[in-house]
MARSEZA-59530 format. One line per field, with one value per residue: residue number from 0; residue in three letters; x, y, z of N, C-alpha, C in turn. Coordinates in Angstrom, 3 decimals. Example, Ala and Ser with C-alpha at 12.3 -4.5 7.8 and 13.67 -1.06 7.14 Angstrom:
<rs>
n	c(0  1)
res	c(ala  ser)
npx	c(13.190  12.850)
npy	c(-5.690  -2.250)
npz	c(7.800  7.080)
capx	c(12.300  13.670)
capy	c(-4.500  -1.060)
capz	c(7.800  7.140)
cpx	c(13.200  12.900)
cpy	c(-3.300  0.030)
cpz	c(7.800  7.870)
</rs>
This chain:
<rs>
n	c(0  1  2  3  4  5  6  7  8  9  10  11  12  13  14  15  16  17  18  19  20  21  22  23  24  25  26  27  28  29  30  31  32  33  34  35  36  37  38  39  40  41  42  43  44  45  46  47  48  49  50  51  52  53  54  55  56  57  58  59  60  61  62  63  64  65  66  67  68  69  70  71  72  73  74  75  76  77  78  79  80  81  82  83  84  85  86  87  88  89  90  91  92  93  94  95  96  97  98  99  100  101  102  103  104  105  106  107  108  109  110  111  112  113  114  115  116  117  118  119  120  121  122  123  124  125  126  127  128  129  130  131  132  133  134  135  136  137  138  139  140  141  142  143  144  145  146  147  148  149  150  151  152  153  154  155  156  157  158  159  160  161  162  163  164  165  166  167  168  169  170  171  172  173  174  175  176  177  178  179  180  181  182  183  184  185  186  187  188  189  190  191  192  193  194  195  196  197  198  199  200  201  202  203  204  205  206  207  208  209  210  211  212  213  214  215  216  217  218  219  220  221  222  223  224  225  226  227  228  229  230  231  232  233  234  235  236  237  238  239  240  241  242  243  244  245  246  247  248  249  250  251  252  253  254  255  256  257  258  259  260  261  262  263  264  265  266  267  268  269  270  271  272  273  274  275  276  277  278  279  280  281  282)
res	c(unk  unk  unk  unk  unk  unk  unk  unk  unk  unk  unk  unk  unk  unk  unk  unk  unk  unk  unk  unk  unk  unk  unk  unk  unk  unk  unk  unk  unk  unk  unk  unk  unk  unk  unk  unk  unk  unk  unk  unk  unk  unk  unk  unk  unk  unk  unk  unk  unk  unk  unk  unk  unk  unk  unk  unk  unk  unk  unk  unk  unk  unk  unk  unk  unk  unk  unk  unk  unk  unk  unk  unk  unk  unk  unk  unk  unk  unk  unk  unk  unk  unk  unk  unk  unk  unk  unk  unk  unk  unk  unk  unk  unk  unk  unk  unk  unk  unk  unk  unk  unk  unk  unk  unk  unk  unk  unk  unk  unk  unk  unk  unk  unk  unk  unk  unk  unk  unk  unk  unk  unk  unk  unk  unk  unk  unk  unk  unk  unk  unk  unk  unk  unk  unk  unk  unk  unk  unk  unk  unk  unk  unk  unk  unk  unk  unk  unk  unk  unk  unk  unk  unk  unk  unk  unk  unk  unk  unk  unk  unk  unk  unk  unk  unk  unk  unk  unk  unk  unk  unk  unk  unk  unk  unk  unk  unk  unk  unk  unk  unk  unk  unk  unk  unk  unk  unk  unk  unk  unk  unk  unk  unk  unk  unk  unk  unk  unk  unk  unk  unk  unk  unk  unk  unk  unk  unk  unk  unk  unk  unk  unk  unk  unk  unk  unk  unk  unk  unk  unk  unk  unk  unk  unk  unk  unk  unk  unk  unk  unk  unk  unk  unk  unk  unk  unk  unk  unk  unk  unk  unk  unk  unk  unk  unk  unk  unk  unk  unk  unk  unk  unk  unk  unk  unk  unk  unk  unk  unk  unk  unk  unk  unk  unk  unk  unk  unk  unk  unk  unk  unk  unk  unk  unk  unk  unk  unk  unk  unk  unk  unk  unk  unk  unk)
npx	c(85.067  88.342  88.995  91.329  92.355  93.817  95.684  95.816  93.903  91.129  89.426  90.232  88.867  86.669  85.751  86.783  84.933  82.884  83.411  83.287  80.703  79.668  78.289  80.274  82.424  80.907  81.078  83.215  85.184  87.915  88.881  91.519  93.886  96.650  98.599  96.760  95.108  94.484  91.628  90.651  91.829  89.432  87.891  89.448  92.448  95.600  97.981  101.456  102.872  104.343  103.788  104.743  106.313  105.083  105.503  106.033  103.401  101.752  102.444  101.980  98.796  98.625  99.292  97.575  95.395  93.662  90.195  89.545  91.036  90.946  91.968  92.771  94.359  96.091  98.816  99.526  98.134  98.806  101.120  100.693  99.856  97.694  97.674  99.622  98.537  96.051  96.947  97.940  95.799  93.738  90.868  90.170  89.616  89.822  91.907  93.789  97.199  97.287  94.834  94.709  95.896  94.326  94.115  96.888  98.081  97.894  97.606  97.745  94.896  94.038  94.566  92.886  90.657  90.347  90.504  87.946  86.266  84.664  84.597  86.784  88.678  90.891  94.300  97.813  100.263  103.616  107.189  109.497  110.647  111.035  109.156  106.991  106.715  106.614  104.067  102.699  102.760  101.243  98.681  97.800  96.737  94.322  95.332  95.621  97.982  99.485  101.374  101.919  101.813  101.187  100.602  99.705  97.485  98.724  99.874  98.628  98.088  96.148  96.776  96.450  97.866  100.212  102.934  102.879  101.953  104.436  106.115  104.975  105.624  108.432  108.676  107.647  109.697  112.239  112.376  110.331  107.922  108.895  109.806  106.787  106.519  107.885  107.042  104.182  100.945  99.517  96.701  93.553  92.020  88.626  85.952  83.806  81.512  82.907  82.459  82.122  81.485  80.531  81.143  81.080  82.651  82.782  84.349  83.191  80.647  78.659  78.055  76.528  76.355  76.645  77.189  79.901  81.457  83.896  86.804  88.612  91.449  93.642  93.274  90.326  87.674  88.507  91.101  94.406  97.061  96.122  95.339  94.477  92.675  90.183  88.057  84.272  81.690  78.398  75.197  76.481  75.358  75.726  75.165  72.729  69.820  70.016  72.592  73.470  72.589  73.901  76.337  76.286  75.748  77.767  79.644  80.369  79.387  80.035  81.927  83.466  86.088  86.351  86.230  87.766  90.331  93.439  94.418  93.818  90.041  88.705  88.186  86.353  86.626  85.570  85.782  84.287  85.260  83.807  83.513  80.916  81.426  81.351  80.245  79.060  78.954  78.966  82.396)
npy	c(124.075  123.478  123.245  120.963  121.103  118.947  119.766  120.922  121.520  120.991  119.704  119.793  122.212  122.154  120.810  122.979  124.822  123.274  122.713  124.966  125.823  124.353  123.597  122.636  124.497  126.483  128.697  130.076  128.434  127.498  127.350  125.792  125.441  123.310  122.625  124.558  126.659  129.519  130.188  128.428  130.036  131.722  130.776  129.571  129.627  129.834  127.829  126.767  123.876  121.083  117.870  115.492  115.509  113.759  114.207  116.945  117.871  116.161  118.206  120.563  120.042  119.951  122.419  124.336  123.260  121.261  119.601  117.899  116.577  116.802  114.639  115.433  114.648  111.603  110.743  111.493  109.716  107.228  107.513  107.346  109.073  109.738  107.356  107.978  110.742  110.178  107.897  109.822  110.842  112.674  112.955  111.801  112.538  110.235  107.159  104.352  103.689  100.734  100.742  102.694  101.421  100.715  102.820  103.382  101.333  99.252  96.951  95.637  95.964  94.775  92.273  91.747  92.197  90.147  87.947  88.842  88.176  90.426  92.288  92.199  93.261  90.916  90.543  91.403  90.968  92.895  93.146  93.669  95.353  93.048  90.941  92.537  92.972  90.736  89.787  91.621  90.788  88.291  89.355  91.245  93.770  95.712  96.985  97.641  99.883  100.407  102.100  100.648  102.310  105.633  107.976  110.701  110.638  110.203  107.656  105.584  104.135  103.474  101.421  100.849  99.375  97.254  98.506  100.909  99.634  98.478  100.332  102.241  100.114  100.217  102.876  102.773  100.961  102.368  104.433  106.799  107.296  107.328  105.365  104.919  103.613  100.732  98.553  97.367  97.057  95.062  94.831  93.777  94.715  96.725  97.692  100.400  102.782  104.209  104.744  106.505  105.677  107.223  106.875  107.216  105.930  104.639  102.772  100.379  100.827  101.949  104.908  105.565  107.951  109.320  109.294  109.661  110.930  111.322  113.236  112.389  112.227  113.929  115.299  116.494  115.297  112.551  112.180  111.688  111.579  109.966  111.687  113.740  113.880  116.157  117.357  117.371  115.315  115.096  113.472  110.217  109.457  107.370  105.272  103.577  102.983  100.305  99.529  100.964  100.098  97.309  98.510  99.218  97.310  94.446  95.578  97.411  96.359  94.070  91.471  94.013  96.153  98.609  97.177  95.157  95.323  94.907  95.561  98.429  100.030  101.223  104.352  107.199  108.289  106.183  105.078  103.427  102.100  101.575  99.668  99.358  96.684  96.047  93.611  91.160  91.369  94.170  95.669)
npz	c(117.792  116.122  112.799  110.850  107.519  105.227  101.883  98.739  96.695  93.709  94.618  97.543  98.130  97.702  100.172  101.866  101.731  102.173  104.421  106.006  106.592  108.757  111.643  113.452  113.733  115.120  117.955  118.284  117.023  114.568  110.927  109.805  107.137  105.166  102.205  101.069  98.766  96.596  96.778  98.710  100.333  101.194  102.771  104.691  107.221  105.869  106.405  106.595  106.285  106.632  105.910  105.400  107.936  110.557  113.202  113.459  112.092  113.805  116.436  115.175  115.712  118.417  119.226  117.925  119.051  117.885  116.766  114.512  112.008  108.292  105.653  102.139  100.337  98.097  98.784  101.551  102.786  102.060  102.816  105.772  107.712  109.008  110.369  112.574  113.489  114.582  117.066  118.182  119.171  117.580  116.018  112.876  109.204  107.469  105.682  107.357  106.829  105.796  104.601  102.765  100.904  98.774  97.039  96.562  95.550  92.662  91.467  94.480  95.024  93.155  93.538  95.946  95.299  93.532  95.284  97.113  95.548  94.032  90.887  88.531  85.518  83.713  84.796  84.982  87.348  87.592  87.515  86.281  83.088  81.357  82.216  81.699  79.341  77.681  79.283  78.189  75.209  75.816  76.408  74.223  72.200  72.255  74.997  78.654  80.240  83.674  85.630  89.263  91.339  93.831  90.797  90.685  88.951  86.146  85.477  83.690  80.305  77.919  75.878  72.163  70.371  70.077  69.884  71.264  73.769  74.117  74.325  77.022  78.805  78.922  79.689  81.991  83.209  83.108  84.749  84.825  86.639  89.282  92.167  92.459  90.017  90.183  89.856  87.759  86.373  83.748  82.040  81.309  78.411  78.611  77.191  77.231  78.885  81.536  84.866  88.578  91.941  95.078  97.982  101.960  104.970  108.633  108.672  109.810  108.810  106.017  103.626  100.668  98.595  96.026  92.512  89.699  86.450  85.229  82.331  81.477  79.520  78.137  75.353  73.432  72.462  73.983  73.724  73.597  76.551  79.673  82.456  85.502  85.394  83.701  84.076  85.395  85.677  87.338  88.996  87.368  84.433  83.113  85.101  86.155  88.075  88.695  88.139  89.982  92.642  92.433  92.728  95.232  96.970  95.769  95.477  97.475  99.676  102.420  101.325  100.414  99.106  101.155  103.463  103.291  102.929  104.578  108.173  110.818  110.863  107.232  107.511  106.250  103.176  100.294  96.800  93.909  91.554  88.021  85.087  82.279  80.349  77.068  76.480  78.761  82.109  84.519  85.702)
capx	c(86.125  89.304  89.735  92.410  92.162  95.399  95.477  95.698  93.287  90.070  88.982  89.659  88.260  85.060  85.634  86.757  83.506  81.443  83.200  82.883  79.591  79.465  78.102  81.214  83.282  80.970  81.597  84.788  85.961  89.013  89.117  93.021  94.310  97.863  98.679  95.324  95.340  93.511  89.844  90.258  91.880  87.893  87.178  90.406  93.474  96.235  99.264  102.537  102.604  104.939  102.892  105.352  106.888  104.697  105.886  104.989  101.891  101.101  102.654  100.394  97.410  98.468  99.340  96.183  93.668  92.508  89.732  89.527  91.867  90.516  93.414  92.344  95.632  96.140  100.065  99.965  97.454  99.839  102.474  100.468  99.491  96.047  97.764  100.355  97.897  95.253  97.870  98.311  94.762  93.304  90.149  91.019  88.971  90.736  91.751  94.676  98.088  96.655  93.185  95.157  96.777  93.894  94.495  97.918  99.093  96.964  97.992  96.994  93.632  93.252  94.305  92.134  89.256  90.157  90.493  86.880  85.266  84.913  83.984  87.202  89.486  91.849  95.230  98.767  101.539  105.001  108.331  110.713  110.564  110.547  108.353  106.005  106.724  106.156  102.604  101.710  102.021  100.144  97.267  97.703  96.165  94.826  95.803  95.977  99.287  99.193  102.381  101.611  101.885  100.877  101.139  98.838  96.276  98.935  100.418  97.813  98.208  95.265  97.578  95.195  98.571  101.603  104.184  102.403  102.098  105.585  106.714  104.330  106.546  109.462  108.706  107.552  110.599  113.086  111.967  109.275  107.064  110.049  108.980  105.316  106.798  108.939  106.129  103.219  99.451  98.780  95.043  92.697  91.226  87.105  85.122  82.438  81.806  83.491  81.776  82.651  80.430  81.029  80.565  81.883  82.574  84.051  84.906  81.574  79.113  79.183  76.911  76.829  76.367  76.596  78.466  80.471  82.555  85.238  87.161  90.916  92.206  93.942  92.680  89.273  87.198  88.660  92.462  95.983  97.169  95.265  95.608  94.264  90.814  89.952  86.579  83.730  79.876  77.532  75.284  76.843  74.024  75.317  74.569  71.379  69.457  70.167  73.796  73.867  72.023  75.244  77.704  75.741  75.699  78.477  80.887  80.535  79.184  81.050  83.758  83.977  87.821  86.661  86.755  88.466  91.623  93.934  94.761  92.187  89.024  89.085  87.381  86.999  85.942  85.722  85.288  84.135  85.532  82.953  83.058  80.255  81.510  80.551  79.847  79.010  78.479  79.993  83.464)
capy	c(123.140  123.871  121.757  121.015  120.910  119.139  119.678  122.186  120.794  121.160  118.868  120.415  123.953  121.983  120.792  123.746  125.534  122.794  122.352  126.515  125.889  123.175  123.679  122.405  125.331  127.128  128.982  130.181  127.528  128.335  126.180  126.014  124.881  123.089  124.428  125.642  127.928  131.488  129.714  127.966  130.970  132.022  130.241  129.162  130.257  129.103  127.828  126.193  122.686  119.654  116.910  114.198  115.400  113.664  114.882  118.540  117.757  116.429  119.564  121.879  119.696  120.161  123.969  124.859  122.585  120.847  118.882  117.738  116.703  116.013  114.824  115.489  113.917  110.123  110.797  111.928  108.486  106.131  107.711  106.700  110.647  109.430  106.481  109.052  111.896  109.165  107.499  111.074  111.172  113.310  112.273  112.119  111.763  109.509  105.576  104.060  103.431  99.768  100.834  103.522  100.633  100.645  103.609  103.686  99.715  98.902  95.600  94.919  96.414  94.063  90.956  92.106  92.366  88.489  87.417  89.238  87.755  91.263  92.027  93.234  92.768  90.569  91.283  90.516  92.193  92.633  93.582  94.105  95.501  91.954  90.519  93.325  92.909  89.264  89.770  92.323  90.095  88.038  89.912  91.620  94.734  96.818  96.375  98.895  99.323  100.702  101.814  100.355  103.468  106.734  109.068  111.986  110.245  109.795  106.824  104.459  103.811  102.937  101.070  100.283  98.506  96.890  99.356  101.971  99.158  98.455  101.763  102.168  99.223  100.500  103.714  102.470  100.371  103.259  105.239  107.957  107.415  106.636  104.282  104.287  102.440  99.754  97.456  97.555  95.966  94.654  94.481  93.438  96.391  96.692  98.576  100.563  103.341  104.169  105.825  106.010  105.445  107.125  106.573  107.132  105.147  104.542  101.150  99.504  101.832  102.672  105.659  105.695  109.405  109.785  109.010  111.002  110.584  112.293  113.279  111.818  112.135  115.737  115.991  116.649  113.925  111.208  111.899  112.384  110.796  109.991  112.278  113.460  114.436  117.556  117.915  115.825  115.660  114.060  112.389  109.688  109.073  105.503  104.552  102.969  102.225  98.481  99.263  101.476  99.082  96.356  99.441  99.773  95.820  93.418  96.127  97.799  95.921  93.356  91.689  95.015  96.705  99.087  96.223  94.174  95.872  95.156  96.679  99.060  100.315  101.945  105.057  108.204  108.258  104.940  105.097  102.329  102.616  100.463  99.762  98.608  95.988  95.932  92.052  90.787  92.034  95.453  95.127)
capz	c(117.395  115.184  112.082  109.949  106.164  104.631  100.595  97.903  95.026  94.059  95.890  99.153  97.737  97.882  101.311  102.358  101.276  102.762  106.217  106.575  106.736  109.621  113.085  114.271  113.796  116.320  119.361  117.857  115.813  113.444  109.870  108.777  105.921  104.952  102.350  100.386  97.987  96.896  96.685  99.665  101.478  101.060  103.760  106.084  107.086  105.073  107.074  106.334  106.972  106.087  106.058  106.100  108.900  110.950  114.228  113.197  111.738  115.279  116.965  114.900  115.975  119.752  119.134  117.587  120.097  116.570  116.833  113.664  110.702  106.865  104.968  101.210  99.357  98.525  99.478  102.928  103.980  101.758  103.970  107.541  108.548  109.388  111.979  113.513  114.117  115.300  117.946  118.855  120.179  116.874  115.041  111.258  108.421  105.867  105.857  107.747  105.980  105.110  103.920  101.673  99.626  97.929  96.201  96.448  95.088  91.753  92.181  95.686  94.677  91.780  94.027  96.871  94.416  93.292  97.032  97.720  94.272  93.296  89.942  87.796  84.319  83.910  85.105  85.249  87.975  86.434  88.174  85.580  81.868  80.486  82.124  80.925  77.754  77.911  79.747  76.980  74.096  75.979  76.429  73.182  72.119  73.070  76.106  79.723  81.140  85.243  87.196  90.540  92.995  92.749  89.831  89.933  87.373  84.862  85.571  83.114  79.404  77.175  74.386  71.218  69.590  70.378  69.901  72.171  74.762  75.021  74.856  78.025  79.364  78.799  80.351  83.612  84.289  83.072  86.298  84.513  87.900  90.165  92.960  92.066  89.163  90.953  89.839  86.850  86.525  82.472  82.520  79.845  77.858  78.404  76.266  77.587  79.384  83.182  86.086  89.554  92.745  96.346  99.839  103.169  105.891  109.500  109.100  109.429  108.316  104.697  103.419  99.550  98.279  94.700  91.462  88.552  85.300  84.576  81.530  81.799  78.218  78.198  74.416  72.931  72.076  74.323  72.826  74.184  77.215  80.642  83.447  87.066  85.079  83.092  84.117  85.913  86.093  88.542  88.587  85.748  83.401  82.212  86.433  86.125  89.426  88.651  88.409  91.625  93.269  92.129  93.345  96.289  97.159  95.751  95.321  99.108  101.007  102.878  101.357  99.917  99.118  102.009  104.833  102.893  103.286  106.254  108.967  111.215  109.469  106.495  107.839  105.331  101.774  99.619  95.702  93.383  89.806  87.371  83.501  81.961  79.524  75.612  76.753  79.810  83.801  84.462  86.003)
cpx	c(86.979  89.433  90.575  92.181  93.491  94.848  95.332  94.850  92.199  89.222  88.633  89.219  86.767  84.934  85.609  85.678  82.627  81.933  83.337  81.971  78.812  79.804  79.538  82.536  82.310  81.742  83.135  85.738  87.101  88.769  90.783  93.241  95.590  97.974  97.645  96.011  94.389  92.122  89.831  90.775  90.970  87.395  87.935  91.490  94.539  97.608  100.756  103.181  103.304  104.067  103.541  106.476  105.785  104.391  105.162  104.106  101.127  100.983  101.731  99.370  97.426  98.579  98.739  94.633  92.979  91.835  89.095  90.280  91.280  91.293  92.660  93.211  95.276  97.919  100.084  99.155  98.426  100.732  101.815  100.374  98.317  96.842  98.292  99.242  96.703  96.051  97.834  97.094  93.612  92.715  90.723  89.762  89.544  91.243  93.208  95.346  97.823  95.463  94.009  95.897  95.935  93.918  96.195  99.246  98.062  97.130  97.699  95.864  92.997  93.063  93.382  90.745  88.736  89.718  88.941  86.125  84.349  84.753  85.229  87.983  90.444  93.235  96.438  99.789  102.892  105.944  109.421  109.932  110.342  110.046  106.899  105.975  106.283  104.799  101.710  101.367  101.423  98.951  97.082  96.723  95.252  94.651  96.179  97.376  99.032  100.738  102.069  100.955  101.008  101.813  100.377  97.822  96.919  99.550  99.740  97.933  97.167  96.214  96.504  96.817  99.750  102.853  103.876  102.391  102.964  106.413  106.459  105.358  107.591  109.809  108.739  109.083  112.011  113.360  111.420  108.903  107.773  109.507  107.747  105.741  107.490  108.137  104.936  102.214  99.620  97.836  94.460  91.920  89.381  86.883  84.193  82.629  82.427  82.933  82.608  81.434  81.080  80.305  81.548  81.530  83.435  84.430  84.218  80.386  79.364  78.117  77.446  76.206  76.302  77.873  78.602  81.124  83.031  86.019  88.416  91.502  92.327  93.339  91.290  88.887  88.006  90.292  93.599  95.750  96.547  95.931  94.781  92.761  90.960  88.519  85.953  82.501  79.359  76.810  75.861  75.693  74.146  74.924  73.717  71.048  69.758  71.693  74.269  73.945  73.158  76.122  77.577  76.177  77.484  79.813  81.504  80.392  79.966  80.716  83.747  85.507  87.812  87.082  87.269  89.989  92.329  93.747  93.840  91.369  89.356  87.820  87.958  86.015  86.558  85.220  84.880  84.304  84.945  83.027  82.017  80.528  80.804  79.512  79.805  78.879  79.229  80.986  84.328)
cpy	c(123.744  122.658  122.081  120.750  120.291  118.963  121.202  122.477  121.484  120.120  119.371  121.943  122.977  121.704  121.723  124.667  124.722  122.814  123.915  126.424  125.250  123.649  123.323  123.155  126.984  127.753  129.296  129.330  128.087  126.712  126.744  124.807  124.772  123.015  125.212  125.939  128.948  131.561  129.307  128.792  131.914  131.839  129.594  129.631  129.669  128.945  126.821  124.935  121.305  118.687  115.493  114.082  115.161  114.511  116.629  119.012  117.915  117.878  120.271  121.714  119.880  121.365  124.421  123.599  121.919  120.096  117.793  117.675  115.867  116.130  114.397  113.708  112.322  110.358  110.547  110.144  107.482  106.313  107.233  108.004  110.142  108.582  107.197  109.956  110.775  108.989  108.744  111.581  112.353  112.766  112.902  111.464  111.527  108.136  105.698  103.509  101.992  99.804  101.616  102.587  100.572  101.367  103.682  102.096  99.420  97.501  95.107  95.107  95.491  92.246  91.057  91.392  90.476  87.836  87.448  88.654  89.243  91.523  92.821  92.454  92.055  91.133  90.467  91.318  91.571  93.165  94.070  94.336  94.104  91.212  91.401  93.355  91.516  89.025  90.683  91.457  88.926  88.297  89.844  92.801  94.855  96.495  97.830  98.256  100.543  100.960  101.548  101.288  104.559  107.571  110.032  111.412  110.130  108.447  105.494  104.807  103.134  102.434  100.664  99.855  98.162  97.677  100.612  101.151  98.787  99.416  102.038  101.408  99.433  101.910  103.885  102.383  101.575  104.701  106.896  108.269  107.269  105.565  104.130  102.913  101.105  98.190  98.214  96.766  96.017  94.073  94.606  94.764  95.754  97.716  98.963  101.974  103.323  104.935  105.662  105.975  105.881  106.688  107.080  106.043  105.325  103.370  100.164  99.592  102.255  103.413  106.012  107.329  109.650  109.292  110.073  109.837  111.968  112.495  113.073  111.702  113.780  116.033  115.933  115.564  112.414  111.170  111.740  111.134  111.115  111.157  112.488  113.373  115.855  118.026  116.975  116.201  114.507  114.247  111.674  109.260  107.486  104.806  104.303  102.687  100.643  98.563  100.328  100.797  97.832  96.963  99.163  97.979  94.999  94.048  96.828  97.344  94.871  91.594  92.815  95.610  97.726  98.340  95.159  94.036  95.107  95.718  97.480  99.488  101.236  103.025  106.357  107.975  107.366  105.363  103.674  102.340  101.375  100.487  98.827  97.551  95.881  94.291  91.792  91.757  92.809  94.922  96.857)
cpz	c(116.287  113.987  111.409  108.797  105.329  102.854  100.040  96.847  94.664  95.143  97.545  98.944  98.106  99.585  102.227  102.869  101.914  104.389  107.285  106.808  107.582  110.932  113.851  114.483  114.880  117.585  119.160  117.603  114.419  112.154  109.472  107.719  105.449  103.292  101.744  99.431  97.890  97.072  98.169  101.205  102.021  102.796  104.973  105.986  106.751  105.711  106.184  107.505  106.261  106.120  106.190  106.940  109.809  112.332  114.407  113.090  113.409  116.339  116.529  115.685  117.454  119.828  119.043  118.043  118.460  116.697  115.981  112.377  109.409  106.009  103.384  100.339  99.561  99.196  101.043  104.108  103.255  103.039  105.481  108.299  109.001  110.543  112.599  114.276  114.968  116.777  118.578  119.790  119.017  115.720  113.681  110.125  107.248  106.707  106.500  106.745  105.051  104.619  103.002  101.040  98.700  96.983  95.648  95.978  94.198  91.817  93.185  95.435  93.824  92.772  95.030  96.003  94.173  94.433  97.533  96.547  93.886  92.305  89.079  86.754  84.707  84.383  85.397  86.521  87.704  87.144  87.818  84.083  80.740  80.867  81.858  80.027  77.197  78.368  78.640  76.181  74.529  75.587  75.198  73.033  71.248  74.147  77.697  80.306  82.490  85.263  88.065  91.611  92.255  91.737  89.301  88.773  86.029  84.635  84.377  81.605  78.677  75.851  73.543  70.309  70.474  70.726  70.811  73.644  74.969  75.274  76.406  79.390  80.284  79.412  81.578  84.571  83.870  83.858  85.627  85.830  89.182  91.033  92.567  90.658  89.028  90.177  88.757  86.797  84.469  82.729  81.188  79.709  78.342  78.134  76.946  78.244  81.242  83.682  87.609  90.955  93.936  97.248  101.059  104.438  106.942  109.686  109.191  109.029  106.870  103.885  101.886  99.532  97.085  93.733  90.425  88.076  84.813  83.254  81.620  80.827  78.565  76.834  73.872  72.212  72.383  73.247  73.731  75.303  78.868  81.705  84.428  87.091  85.118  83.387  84.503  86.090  86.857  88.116  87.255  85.455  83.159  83.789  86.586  87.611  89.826  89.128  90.411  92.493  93.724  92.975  94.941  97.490  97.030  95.720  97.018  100.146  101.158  101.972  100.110  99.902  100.833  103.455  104.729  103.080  104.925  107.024  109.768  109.516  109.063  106.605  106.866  104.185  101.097  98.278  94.824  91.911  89.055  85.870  82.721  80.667  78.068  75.645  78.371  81.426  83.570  85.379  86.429)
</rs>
C-alpha cells in the first residue's frame, strides 16, 4: 500500500517514523510526504502538494494508487480535505470538516461541552471589540482571552490584570489573527495545573493512549506569551489514575466532544485538554 503523509511539523516526523515501520507499506509500498521536511525526508519521499486545492490533492491520490492518507495539520480538516478525499473513495485518517470544529471554533467547543454537560470554565463568546471589553470587566481579572479560529497556539491570552486583558481585546478585533479572530471566547481563569489526554477513534470506537503537558509560555519559568508549545513530556505526572479514569469516562465517552460533534464520525485523533482546579472538580 502507498500512503500519504500531509504536514511538515513535528508531529508528522513522529508519524512519519512510526508509519515507516508499518506492515502496510509492504510488498512495495511507497510512504510520501506533502510537504515534510529533512527529518521526515528520513523516511518518505517529499513531494509538492497544495493541500487546499482539493482537486489535486485527489489527483495525487489517484496518480500514486494511495491507499492511505494521514492528514497531520488542524488547517487542511477545518478546510474539509478529509470529506473531499473520502467522497473520492480514499481512506483518511483525521475527522470530517464538522468533527474538526472542535479544534478549529473555541466557542463551538465550549458550547458543545455545555450542551454535553461536559466539565469546563466559564465562558463568554464576543463578536465585536466592545462587547469584549464589556464581558472582560465582567469576569474581571485575571481573566483568558481566546480568538475563536485557528492561530498556531498563539491565539490565547492569560491576562492576570485589566489592562493586559483589554489590550488582548483589542488585538483580536483589530485583525492580529485575521478570520480566526472574527469572533473571541472570555473564559474564567482556573488555577491549577493543565494536562492533556489522547485517544483515537473511528467514530464509535475510542482507544485512549496516553497523556502529556506541554510548555506554552515562550519564556522560562512559565513567562512571555502562549504559543504552539516549546516542549512536551509524557506521561503527565499531575494525571492520576482517578483522573484518567474521569478523562477516560465523562470526558470520552459518549456525549463526548468526539461524537458529540456533528456531522459524520469524528474518525482520527481526539484530545482532551483538563485543568485541575485550585477548588473544585477538574475542568
Amino acid at each position: 500500500m502507498n500512503i500519504l503523509l500531509l504536514g511538515s511539523g513535528g508531529r508528522e516526523h513522529a508519524l512519519a517514523w512510526k508509519l515507516a515501520q508499518s506492515a502496510l507499506l509492504g510488498n512495495g509500498g511507497k510512504l510520501y510526504a506533502a510537504p515534510g521536511n529533512p527529518g521526515i525526508a528520513h523516511y518518505a519521499e517529499l513531494v509538492t502538494l497544495d493541500v487546499a486545492d482539493h482537486k489535486a490533492t485527489v489527483a495525487f491520490c489517484e496518480a500514486h494508487r494511495i491507499g492511505l492518507v494521514v492528514i497531520g495539520p488542524e488547517g487542511p480538516l477545518v478546510d474539509g480535505l478529509a470529506d473531499s478525499l473520502r467522497a473520492a473513495g480514499f481512506p483518511v485518517f483525521g475527522p470530517s470538516r464538522a468533527a474538526a470544529q472542535l479544534e478549529g471554533s473555541k466557542g463551538f467547543t465550549k458550547d458543545l461541552c455545555a450542551r454535553a454537560n461536559i466539565p469546563t470554565g466559564g465562558y463568554e463568546r464576543v463578536t465585536s471589540e466592545a462587547a469584549g471589553l464589556a464581558a472582560v470587566r465582567r469576569f474581571g481579572a485575571p481573566v483568558v482571552i481566546k480568538a475563536d479560529g485557528l492561530a498556531a497556539g498563539k491565539g490565547v491570552t492569560v491576562a492576570m490584570d485589566m489592562a493586559t486583558a483589554e489590550g488582548a481585546i483589542r488585538e483580536i478585533f483589530a485583525g492580529r489573527f485575521g478570520s480566526a479572530g472574527a469572533e473571541a471566547v472570555v473564559e474564567e481563569f482556573l488555577e491549577g495545573e493543565e494536562a492533556s489526554f489522547f485517544a483515537i477513534t473511528d467514530g464509535s470506537t475510542i482507544v485512549p493512549f496516553g497523556s502529556a503537558q506541554d510548555h506554552k509560555r515562550v519564556g522560562e519559568g512559565d513567562t512571555g506569551p502562549n504559543t504552539g508549545g516549546m516542549g512536551a513530556y509524557s506521561p503527565a505526572p499531575v494525571l492520576t489514575p482517578e483522573l484518567e479514569a474521569e478523562a477516560r469516562g465523562r470526558r470520552l465517552a459518549p456525549p463526548g466532544p468526539a461524537r458529540a460533534a456533528p456531522g459524520p464520525p469524528a474518525g482520527g485523533g481526539v484530545w482532551v485538554g483538563g485543568r485541575r482546579a485550585a477548588a473544585g472538580a477538574p475542568r
